[in-house]
Residue frames as a rotation matrix with the C-alpha (Angstrom) as fourth column:
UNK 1
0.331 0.285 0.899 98.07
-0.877 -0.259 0.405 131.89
0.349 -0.923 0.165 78.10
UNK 2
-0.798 -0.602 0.028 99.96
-0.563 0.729 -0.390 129.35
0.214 -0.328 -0.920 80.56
UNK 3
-0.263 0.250 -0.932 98.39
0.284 0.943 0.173 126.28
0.922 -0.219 -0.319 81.90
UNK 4
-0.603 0.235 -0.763 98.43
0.797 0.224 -0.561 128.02
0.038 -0.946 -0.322 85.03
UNK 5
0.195 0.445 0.874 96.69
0.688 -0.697 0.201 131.40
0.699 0.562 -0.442 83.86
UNK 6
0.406 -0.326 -0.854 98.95
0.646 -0.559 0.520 133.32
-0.647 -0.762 -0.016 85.07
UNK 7
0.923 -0.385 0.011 101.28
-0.061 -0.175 -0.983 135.87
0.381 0.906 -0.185 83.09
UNK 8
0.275 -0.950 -0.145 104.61
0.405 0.251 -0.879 136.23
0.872 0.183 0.454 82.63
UNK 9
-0.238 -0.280 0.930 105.05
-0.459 -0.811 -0.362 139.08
0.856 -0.513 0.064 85.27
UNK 10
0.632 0.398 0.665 102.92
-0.774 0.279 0.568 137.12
0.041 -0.874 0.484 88.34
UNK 11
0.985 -0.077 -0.153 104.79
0.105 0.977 0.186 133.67
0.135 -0.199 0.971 87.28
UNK 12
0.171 -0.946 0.275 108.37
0.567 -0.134 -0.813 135.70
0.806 0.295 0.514 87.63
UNK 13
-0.317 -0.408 0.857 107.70
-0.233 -0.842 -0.487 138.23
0.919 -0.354 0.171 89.73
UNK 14
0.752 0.649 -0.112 105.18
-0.331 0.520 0.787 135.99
0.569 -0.555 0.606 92.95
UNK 15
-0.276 -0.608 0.744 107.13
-0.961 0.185 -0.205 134.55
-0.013 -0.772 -0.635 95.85
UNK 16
-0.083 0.400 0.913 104.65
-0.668 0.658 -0.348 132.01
-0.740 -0.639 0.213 95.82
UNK 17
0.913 0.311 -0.263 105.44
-0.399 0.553 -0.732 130.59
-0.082 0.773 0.629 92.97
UNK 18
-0.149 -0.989 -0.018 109.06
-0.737 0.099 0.669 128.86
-0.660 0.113 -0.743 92.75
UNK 19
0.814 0.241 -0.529 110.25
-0.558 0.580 -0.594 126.51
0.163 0.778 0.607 90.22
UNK 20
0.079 -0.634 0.769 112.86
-0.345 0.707 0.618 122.92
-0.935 -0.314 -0.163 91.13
UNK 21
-0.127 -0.287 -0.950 114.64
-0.822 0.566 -0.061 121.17
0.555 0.773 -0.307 88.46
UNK 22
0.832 0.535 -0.149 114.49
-0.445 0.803 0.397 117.63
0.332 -0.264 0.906 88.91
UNK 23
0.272 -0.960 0.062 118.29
0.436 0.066 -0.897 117.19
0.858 0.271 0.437 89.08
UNK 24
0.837 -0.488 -0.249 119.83
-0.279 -0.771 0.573 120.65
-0.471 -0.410 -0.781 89.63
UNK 25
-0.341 -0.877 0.339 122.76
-0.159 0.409 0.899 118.78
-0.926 0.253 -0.279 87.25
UNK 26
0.156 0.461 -0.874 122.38
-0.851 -0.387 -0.356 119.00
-0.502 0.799 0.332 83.34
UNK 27
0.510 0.167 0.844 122.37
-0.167 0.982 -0.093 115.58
-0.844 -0.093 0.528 81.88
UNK 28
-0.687 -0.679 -0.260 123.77
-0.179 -0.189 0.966 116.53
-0.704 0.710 0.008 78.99
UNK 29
0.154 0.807 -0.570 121.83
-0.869 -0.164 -0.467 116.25
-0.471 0.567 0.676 75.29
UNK 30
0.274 0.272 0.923 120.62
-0.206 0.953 -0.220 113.51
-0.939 -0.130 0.317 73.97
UNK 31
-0.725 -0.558 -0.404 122.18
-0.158 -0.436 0.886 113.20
-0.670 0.706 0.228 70.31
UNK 32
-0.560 0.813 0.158 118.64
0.827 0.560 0.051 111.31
-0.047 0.159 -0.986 69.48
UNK 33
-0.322 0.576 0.752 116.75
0.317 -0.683 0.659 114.57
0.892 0.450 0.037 70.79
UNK 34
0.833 0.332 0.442 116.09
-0.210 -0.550 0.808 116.52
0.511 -0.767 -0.389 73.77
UNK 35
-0.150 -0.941 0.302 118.19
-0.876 -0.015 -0.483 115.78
0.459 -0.337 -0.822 76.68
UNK 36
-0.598 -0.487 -0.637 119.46
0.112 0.736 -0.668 112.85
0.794 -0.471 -0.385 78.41
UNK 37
0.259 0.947 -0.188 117.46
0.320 0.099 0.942 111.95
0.911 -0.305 -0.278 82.05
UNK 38
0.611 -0.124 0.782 117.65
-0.659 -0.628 0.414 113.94
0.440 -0.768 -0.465 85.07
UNK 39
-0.379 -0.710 -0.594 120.96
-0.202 0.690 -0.695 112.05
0.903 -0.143 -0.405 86.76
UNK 40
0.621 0.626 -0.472 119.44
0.188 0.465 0.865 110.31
0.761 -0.626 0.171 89.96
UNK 41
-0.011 -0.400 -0.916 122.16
0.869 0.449 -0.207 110.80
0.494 -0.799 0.343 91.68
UNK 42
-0.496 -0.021 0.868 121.73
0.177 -0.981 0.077 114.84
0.850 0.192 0.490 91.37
UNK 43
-0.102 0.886 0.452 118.45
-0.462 -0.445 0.767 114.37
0.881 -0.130 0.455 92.84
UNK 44
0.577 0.043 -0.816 119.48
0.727 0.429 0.536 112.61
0.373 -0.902 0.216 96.16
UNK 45
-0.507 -0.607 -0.612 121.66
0.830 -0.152 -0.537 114.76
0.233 -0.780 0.580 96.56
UNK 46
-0.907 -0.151 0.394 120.15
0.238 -0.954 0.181 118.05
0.348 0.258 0.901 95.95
UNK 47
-0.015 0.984 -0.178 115.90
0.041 0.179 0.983 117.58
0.999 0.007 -0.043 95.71
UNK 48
0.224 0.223 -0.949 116.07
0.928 0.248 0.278 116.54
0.297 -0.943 -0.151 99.63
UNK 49
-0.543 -0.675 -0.500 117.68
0.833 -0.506 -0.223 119.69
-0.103 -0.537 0.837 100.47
UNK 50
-0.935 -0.142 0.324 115.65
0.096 -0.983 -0.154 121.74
0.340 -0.113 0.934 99.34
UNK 51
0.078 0.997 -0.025 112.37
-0.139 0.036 0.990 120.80
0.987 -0.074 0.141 99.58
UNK 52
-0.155 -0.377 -0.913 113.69
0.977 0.077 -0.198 120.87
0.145 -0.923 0.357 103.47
UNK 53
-0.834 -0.545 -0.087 113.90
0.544 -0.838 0.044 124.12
-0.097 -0.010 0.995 103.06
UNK 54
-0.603 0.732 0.316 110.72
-0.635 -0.681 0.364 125.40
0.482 0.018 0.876 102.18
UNK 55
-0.979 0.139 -0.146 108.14
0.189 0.383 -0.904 125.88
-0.069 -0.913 -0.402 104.54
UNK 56
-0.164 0.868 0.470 105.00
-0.210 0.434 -0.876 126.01
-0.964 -0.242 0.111 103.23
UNK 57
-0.873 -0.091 -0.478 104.19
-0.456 -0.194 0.869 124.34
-0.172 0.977 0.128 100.13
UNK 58
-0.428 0.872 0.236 100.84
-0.481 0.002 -0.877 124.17
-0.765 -0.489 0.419 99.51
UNK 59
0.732 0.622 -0.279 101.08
-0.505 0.219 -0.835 122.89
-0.458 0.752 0.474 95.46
UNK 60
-0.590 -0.788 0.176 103.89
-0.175 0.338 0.925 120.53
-0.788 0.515 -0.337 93.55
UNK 61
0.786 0.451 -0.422 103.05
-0.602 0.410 -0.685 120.14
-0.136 0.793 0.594 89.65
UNK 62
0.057 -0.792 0.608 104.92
-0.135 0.598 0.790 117.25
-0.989 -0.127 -0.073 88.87
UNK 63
0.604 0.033 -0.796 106.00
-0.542 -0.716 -0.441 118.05
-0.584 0.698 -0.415 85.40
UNK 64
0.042 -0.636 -0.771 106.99
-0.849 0.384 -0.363 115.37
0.527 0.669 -0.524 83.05
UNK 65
0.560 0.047 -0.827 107.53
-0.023 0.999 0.042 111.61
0.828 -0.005 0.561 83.48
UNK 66
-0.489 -0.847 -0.209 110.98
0.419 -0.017 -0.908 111.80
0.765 -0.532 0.363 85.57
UNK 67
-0.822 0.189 0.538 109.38
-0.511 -0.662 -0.548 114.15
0.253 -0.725 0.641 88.34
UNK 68
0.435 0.719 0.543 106.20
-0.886 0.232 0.402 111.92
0.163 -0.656 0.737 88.82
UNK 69
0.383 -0.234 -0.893 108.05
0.152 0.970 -0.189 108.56
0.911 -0.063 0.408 88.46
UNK 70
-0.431 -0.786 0.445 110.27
-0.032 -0.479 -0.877 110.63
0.902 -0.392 0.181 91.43
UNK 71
-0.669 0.292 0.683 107.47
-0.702 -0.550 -0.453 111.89
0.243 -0.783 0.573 93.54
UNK 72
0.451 0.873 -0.184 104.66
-0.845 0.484 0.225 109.37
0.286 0.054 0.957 93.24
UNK 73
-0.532 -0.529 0.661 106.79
-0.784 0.603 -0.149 106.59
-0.320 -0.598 -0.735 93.44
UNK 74
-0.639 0.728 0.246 103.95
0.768 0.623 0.149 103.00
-0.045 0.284 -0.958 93.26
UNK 75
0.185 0.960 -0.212 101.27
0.504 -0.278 -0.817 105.57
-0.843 0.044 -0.535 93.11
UNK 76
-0.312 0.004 -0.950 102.54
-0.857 -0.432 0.279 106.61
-0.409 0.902 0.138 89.10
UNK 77
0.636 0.771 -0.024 100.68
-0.592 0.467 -0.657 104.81
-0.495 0.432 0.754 86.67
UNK 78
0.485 -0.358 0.798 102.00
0.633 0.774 -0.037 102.85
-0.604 0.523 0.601 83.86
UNK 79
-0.392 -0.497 0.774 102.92
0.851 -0.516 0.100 105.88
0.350 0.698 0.625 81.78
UNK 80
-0.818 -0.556 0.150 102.85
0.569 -0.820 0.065 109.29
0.087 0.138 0.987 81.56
UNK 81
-0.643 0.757 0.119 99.59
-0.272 -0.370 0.888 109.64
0.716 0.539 0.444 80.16
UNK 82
0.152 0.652 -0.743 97.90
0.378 0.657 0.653 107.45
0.913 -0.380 -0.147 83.00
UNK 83
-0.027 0.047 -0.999 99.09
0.988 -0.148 -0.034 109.01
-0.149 -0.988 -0.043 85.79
UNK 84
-0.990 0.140 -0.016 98.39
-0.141 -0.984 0.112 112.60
0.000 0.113 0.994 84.28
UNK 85
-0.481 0.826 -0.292 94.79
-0.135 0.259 0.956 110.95
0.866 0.500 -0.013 83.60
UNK 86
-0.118 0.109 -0.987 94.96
0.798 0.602 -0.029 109.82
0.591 -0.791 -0.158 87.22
UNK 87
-0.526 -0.502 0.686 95.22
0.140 -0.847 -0.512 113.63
0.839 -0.173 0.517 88.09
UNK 88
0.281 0.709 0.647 92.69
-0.545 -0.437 0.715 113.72
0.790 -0.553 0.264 90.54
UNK 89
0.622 -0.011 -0.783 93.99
0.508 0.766 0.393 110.85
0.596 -0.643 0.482 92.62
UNK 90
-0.096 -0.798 -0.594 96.88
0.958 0.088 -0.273 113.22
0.270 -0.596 0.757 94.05
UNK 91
-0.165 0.326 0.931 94.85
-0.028 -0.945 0.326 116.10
0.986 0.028 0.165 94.70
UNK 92
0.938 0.319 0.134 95.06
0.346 -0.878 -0.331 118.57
0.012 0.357 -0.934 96.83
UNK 93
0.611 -0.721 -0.327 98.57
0.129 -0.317 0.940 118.86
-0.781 -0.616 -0.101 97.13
UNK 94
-0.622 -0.766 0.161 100.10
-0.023 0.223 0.975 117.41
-0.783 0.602 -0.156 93.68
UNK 95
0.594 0.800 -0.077 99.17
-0.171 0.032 -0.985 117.61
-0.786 0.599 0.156 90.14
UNK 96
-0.304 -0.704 0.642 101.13
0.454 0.486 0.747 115.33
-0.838 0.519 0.172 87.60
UNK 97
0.824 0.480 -0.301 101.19
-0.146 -0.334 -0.931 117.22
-0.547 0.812 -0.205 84.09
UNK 98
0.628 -0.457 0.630 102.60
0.777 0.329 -0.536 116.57
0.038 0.826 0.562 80.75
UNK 99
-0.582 -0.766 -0.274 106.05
0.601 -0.631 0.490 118.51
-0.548 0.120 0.828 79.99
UNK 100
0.655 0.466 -0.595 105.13
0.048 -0.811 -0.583 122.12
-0.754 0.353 -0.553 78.41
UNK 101
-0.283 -0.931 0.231 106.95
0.220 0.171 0.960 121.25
-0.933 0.323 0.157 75.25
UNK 102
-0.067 0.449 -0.891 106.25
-0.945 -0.315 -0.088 121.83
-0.320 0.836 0.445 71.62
UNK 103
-0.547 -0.324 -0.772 107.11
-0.704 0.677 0.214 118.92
0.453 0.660 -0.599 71.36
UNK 104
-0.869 0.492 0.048 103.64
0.436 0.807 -0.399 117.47
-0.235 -0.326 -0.916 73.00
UNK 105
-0.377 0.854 -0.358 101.42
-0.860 -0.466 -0.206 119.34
-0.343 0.230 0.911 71.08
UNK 106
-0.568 0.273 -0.776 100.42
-0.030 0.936 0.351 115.56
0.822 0.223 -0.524 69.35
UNK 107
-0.674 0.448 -0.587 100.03
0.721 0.572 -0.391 114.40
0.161 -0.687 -0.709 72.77
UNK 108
-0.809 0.559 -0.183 97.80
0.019 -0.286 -0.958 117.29
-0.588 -0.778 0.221 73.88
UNK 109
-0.454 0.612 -0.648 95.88
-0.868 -0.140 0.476 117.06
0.201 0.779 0.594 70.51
UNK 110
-0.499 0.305 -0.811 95.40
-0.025 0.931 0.365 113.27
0.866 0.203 -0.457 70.97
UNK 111
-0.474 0.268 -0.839 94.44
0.856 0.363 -0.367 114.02
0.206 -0.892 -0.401 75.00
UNK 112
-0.581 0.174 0.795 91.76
-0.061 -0.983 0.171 116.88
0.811 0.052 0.582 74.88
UNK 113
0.818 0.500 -0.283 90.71
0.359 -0.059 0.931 116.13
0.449 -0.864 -0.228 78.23
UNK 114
0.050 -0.286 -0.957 93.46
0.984 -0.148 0.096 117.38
-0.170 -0.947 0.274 79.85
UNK 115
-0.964 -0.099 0.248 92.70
0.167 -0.948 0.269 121.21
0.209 0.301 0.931 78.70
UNK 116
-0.118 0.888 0.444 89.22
-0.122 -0.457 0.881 120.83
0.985 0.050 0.162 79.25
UNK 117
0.820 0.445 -0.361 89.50
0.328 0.153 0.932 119.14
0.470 -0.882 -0.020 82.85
UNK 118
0.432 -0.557 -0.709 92.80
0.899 0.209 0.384 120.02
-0.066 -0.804 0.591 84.02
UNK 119
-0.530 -0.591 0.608 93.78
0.703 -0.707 -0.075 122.90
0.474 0.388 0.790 83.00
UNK 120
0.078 0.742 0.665 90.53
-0.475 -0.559 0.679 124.94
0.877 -0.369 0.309 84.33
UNK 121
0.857 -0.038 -0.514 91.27
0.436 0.585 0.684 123.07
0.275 -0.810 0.518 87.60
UNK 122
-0.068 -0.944 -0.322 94.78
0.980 -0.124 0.156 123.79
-0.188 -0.305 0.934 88.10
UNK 123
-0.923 -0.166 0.347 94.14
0.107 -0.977 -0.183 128.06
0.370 -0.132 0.920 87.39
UNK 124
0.687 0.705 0.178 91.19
0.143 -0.371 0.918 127.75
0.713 -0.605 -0.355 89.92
UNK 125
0.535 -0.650 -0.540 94.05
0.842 0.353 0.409 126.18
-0.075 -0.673 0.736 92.54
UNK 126
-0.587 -0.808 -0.057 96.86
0.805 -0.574 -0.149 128.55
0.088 -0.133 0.987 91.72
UNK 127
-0.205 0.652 0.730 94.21
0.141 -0.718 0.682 131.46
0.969 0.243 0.055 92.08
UNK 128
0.843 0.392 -0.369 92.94
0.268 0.290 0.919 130.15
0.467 -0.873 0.139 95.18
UNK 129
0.468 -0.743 -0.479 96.60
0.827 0.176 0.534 130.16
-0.312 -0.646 0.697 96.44
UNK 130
-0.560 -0.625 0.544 97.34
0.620 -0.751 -0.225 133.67
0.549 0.211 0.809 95.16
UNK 131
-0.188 0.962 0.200 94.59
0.325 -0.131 0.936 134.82
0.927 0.241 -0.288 96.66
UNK 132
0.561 0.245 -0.791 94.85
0.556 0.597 0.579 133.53
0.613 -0.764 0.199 99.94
C-alpha cells in the first residue's frame, strides 16, 4: 500500500491527482548511482509554467531533497531528514517526504516516525481531498 493509500487505479486513473518532475529534463545517470540532479535550469524554465497552469491545487508533496530545497527555499531545514521531521510546519498545503526509493528503506527503518505520524496524516488529507 502507497504512502498515500491509494491504489494503483485511483493514483492513475483521479484527475486530482497529477504528478511534476522537478526538471522536466533528464540529468542524465550518475555513474556513482542513481541519477545526476534535477538541472536548475530545466526548472526555471519549465516548473513556472506549469504550476501557472493549474488552478486549484490544494496539496504539493515535495518529494525528495531537490523539490523541498526548490519549494521551501530558507524554510528547508538542514537536511532532508529535518525538514521531513519539520512536516508539520508546512501544513496545510505542502508536505516534504523522503524519495519512495528502495533505496531508503535504511532511512525509513532508522526514522519510524515518519510511518507512524506521517503517513496516517497524509492518507487522511488525500482522502479528505478525494472526497470533497
Amino acid at each position: 500500500r502507497s504512502w498515500l493509500g491509494v491504489d494503483a487505479a485511483t493514483f492513475y486513473g483521479r484527475p486530482e491527482i497529477g504528478v511534476a518532475a522537478m526538471a522536466f529534463c533528464f540529468p542524465g545517470t550518475n555513474p556513482k548511482g542513481g541519477d545526476f540532479p534535477p538541472p536548475a535550469r530545466c526548472a526555471r524554465l519549465w516548473r513556472p509554467r506549469l504550476l501557472g497552469a493549474l488552478k486549484s491545487v490544494e496539496l504539493t508533496l515535495l518529494v525528495g531533497s531537490y523539490a523541498q530545497a526548490w519549494a521551501l527555499g530558507d524554510r528547508a531545514r538542514e537536511n532532508m531528514t529535518e525538514t521531513v521531521r519539520a512536516w508539520r510546519d508546512y501544513l496545510p498545503d505542502l508536505i516534504p517526504l523522503p524519495h519512495p526509493s528502495w533505496r531508503n528503506t535504511a532511512w525509513l527503518k532508522r526514522n519510524p516516525w515518519f510511518e507512524a505520524e506521517v503517513t496516517p496524516y497524509l492518507r487522511r488529507r488525500v482522502q479528505e481531498i478525494l472526497t470533497s
